[in-house]
C-alpha positions in Angstrom: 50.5 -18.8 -3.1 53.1 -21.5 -3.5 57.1 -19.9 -3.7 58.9 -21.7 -6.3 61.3 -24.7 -4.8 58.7 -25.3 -1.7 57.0 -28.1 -1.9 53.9 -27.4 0.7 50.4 -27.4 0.1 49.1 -24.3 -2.1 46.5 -21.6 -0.2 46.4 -17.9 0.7 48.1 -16.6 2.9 47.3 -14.8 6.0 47.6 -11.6 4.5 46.1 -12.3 1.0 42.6 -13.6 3.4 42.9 -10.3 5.5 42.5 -8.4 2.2 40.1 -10.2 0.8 37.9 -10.0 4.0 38.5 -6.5 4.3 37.2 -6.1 0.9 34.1 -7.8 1.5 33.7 -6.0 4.8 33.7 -2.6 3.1 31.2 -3.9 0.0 28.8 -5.1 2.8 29.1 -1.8 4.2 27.8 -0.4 1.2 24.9 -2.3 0.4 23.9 -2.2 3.7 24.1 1.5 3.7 22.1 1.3 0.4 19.4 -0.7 1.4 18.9 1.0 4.9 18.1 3.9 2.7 15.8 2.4 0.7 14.0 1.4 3.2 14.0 5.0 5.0 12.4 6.1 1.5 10.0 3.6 1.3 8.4 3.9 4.6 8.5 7.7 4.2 6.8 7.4 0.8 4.2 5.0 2.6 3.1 8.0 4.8 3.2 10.4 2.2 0.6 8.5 0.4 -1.7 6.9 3.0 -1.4 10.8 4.5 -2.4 11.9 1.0 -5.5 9.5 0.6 -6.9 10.5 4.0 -7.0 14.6 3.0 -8.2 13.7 -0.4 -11.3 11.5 1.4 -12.1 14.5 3.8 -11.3 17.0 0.6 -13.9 15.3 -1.7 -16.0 15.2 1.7 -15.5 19.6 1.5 -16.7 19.6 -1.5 -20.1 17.4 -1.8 -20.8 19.4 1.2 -19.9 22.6 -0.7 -22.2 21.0 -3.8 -25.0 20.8 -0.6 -24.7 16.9 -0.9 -26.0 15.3 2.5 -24.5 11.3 2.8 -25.6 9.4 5.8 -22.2 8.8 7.6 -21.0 9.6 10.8 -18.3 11.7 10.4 -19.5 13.3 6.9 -19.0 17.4 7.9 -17.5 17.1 10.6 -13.6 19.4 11.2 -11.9 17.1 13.4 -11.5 13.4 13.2 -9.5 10.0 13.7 -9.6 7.4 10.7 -8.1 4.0 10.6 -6.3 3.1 7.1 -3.4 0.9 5.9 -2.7 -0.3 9.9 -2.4 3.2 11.0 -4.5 5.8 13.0 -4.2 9.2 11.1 -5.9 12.4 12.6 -7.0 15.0 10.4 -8.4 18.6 10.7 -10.2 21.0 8.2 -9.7 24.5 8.2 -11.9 26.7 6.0 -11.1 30.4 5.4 -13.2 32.8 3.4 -11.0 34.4 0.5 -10.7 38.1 -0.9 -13.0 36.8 -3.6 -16.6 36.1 -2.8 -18.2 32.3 -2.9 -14.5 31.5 -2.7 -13.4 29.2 0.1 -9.8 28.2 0.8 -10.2 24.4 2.6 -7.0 23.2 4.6 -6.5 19.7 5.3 -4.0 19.0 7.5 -3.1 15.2 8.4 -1.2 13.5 11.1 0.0 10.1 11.7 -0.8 8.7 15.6 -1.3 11.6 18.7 -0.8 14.7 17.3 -0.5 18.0 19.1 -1.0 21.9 17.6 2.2 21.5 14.8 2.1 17.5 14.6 0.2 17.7 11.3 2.9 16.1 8.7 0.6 16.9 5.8 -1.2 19.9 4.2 -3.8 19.7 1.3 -5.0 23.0 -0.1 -8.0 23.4 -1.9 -10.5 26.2 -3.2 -14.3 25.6 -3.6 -16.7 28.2 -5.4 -20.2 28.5 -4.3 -22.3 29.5 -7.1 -24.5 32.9 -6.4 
């Protein structure tokens, strides 16, 4: 700012470039914040889905071997398990439980990213099969 009468050099002052970098200080702060959030969400979304894929595979596993389909894999029937999909390690368990209602089966598949202990599922899938009489 140049005061009338002076005959210097125009510019900002000290004061003028403190507020200016303060307002660019706090606008950083909040795109930062922003984007540190998207991608919290993103990676969380990432192991909902590959978690999701993994008890669908075992799921449709459930339920050829509820349809008394026999496939010649490894790991095809078995309750416990380790499989190796988008760069991760994801354990996963199957818990079946007879229902009330009979040729009713409730199938639990429960999913974990990495070691997991007892509770270190993060995922659940529910499903019910029917056995015809």
């Amino acid at each position: 700012m140049i005061r009338p009468g002076s005959q210097g050099v125009g510019g900002f002052t000290l004061v003028e470039s403190a507020v200016a970098l303060l307002i660019v200080a706090i606008a950083y702060t909040a795109v930062s914040t922003a984007v540190g959030q998207f991608v919290d969400q993103r990676s969380l979304l990432m192991e909902r889905h590959g978690a999701h894929r993994v008890a669908w595979n075992r799921m449709m596993d459930q339920h050829l071997l509820n349809l008394g389909v026999k496939l010649d894999e490894p790991r095809f029937g078995e309750n416990t398990g380790v499989v190796r999909m988008s760069g991760r390690q994801w354990h996963w368990q199957i818990l079946r439980e007879q229902t009330a209602t009979r040729g009713m089966v409730r199938v639990d598949v429960r999913v974990g990213i990495g070691v997991v202990d007892e509770d270190g599922f993060s995922r659940n899938l529910t499903g019910f099969l029917v056995r015809e009489l």
